[in-house]
C-alpha positions as CSV (number, residue, x, y, z in Angstrom):
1,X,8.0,-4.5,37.8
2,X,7.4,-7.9,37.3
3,X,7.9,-9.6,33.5
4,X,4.0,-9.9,33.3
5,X,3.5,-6.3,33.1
6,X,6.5,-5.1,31.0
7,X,6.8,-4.8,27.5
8,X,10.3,-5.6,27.2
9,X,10.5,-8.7,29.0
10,X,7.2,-10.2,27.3
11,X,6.1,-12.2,24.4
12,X,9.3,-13.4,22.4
13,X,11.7,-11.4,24.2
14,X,11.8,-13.1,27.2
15,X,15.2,-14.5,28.6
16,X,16.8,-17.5,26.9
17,X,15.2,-20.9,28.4
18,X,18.2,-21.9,31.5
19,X,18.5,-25.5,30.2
20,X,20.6,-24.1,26.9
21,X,23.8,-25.2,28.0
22,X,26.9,-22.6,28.2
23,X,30.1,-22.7,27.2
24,X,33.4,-20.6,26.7
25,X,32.4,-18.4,29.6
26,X,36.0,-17.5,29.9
27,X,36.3,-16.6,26.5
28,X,36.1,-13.5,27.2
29,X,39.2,-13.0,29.2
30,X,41.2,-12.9,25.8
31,X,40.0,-9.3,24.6
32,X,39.9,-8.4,28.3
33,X,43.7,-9.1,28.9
34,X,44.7,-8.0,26.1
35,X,43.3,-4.3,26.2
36,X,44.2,-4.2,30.1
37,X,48.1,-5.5,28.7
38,X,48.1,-2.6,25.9
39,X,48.2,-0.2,28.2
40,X,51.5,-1.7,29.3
41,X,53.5,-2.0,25.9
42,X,56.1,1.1,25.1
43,X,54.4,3.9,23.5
44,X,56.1,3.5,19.9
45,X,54.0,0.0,20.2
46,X,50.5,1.9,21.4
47,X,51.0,4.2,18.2
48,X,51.1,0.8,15.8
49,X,47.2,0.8,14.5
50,X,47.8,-3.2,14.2
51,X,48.6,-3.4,18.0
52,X,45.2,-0.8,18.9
53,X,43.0,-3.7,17.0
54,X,44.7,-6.7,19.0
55,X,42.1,-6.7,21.4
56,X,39.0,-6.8,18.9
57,X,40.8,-9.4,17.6
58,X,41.4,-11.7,20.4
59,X,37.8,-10.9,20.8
60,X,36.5,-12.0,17.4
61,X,38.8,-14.8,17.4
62,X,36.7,-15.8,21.3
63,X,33.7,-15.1,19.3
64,X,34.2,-17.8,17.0
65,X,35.7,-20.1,19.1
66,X,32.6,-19.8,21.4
67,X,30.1,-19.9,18.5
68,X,31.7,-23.3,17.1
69,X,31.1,-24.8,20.1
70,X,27.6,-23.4,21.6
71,X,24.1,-24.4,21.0
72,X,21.6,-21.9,20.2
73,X,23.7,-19.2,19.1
74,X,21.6,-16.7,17.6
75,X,19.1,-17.8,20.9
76,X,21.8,-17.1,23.8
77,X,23.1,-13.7,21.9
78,X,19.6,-12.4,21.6
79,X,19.3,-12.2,17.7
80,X,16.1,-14.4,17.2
81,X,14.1,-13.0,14.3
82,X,11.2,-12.7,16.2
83,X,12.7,-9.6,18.3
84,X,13.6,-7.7,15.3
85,X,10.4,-5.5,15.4
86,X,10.4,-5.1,19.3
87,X,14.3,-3.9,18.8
88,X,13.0,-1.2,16.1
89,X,10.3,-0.1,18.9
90,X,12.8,0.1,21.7
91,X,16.1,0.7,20.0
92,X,14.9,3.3,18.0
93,X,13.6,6.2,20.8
94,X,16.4,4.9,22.9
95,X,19.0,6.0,20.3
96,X,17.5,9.1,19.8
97,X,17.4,9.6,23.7
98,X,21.0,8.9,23.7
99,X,22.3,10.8,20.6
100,X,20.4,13.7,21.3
101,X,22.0,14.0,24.7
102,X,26.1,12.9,23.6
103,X,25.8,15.5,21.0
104,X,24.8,18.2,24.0
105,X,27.7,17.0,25.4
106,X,30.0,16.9,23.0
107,X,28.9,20.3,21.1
108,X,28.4,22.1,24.2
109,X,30.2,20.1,27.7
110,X,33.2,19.2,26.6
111,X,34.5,22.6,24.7
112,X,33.2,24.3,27.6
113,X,35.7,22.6,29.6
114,X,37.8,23.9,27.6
115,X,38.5,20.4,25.4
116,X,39.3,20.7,21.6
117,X,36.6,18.6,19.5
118,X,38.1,19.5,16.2
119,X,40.1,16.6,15.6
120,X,37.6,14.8,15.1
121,X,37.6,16.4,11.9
122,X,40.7,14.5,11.4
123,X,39.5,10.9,12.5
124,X,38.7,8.2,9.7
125,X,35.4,8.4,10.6
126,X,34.9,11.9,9.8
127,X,37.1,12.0,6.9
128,X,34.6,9.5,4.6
129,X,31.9,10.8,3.0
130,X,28.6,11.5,4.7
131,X,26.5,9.0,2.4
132,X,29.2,6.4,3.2
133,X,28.9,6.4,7.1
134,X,25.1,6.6,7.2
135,X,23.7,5.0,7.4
136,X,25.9,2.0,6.2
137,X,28.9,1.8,8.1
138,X,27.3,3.3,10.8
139,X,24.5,0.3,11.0
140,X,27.8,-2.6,9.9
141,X,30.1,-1.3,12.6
142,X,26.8,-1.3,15.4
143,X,26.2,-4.9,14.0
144,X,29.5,-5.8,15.1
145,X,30.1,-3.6,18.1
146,X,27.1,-4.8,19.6
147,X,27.5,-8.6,18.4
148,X,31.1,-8.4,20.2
149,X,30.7,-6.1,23.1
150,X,27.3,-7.1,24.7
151,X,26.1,-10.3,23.1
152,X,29.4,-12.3,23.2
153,X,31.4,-10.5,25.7
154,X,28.8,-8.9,28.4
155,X,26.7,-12.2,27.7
156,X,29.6,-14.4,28.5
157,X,30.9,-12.6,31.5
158,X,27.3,-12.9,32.7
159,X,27.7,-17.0,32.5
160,X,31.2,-16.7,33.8
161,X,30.1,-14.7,36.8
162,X,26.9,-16.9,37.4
163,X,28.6,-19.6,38.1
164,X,31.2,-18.1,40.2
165,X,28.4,-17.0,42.4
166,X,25.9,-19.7,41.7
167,X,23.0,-18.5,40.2
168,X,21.4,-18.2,37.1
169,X,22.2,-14.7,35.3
170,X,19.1,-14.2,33.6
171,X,17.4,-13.8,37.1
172,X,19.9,-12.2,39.0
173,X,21.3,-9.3,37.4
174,X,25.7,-9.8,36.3
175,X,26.8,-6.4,37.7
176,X,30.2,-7.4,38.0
177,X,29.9,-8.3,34.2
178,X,28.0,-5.2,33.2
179,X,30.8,-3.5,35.0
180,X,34.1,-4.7,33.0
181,X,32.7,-5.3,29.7
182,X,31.3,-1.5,29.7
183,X,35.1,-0.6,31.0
184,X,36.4,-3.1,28.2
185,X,34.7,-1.1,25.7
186,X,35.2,2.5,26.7
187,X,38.4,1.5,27.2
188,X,39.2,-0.1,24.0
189,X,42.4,1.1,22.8
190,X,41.6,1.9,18.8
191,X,38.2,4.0,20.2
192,X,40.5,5.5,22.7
193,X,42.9,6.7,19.9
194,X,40.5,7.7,17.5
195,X,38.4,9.9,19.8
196,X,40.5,10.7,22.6
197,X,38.9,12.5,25.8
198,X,35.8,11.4,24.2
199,X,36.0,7.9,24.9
200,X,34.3,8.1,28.2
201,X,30.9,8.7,26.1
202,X,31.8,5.0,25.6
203,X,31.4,4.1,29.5
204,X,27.6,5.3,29.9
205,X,26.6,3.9,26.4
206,X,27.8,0.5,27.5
207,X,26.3,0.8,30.9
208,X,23.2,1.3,29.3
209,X,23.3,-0.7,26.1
210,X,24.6,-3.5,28.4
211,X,21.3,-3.0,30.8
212,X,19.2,-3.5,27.8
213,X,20.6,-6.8,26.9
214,X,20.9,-8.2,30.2
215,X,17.5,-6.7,30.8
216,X,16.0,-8.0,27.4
217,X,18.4,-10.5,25.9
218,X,17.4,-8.7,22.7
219,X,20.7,-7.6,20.9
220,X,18.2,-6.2,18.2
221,X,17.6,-3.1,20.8
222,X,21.1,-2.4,21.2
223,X,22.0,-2.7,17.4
224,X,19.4,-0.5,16.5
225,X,19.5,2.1,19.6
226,X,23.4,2.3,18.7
227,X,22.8,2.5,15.2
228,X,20.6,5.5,15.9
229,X,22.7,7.5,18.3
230,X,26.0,7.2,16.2
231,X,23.7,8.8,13.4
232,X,22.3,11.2,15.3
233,X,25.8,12.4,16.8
234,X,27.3,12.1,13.4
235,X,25.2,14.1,11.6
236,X,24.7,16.9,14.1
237,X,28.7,17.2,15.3
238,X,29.8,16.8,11.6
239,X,26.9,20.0,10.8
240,X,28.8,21.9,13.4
241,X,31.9,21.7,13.3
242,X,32.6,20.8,9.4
């Protein structure tokens, strides 16, 4: 499908003009390091809740580093006001899409393999208060996720991997990219803590949060489609189990 005919690659959503220049594309190797090197460390270290955040750190601390030194921030992330109302239009159906089928599997997959899901009774997640999580935490922690995971790292693995192959990443597609940040996050070791066996839910979300962007570069779809889907999962898993 060409750009002409498709909704999501029209109007102000299309790809970021190629003449911004890039840089910090190896940036990203900080968080990426150090969640491949936590799975390393001694386990009385892995248990430390300090040492399960080192990698979003090293990843916000990449973040900034990159972001004091780039042009066109907001431009090259995908967060230009002008995409807010197509990332309502896409996000929105796409989290529901999402959360309505994670909750199937979570509710009705995984205990059927005979996984426990009632620990997540326990998490910190589902011991705050319902009117605390959503939608507000739920929306600041997607803002954040999203801002880290696909529009700094996935985005800067993109530009790390195009010029390692030579070509522009907005017209040939960074699988390789798409690949290790979606691993990166699954993978991340306070999400794999927190909600166990669960985590791979993580892998496919990324997969297709990380299409999205690379599809769209509008981090306003994936903000608001995992937004959404957290909500939807929330509420429904929280109804069930208690």
């Amino acid at each position: 499908m060409s750009s002409r005919s498709s909704p999501m690659a029209s109007g102000p959503d299309r790809p970021a003009s190629a003449h911004i220049v890039t840089v910090g594309a190896a940036l990203p190797l900080l968080p990426i390091a150090g969640t491949a090197g936590y799975y390393g460390l001694p386990t009385s270290l892995k248990a430390q809740l300090l040492v399960q955040f080192a990698p979003q750190f090293l990843s916000y601390i990449g973040l900034s580093l990159w972001a004091a030194r780039a042009s066109q921030v907001p431009i090259q992330l995908g967060l230009e006001k002008e995409k807010i109302l197509t990332g309502l239009q896409w996000g929105i159906p796409t989290g529901l899409l999402l959360g309505g089928l994670n909750t199937f599997v979570i509710l009705a997959v995984y205990p059927s393999l005979g996984f426990d899901i009632t620990f997540l009774k326990q998490t910190p997640h589902g011991r705050l208060p319902v009117l605390v999580m959503v939608p507000w935490l739920i929306c600041c922690i997607a803002l954040f996720v999203e801002v880290n995971f696909r529009g700094f790292l996935l985005g800067r693995l993109a530009d790390l991997e195009s010029q390692w192959r030579g070509t522009d990443s907005r017209e040939r597609p960074a699988l390789l990219a798409l690949a290790i940040s979606s691993f990166t996050f699954a993978f991340d070791p306070f999400l794999v803590n927190t909600f166990q066996h669960l985590h791979w839910i993580a892998l496919w979300d990324g997969l297709i949060w990380g299409m999205l962007w690379m599809r769209t570069r509008n981090l306003w779809i994936t903000i608001v489609a995992h937004a959404v889907e957290v909500m939807v999962m929330y509420s429904m898993v929280r109804a069930a189990i208690g």
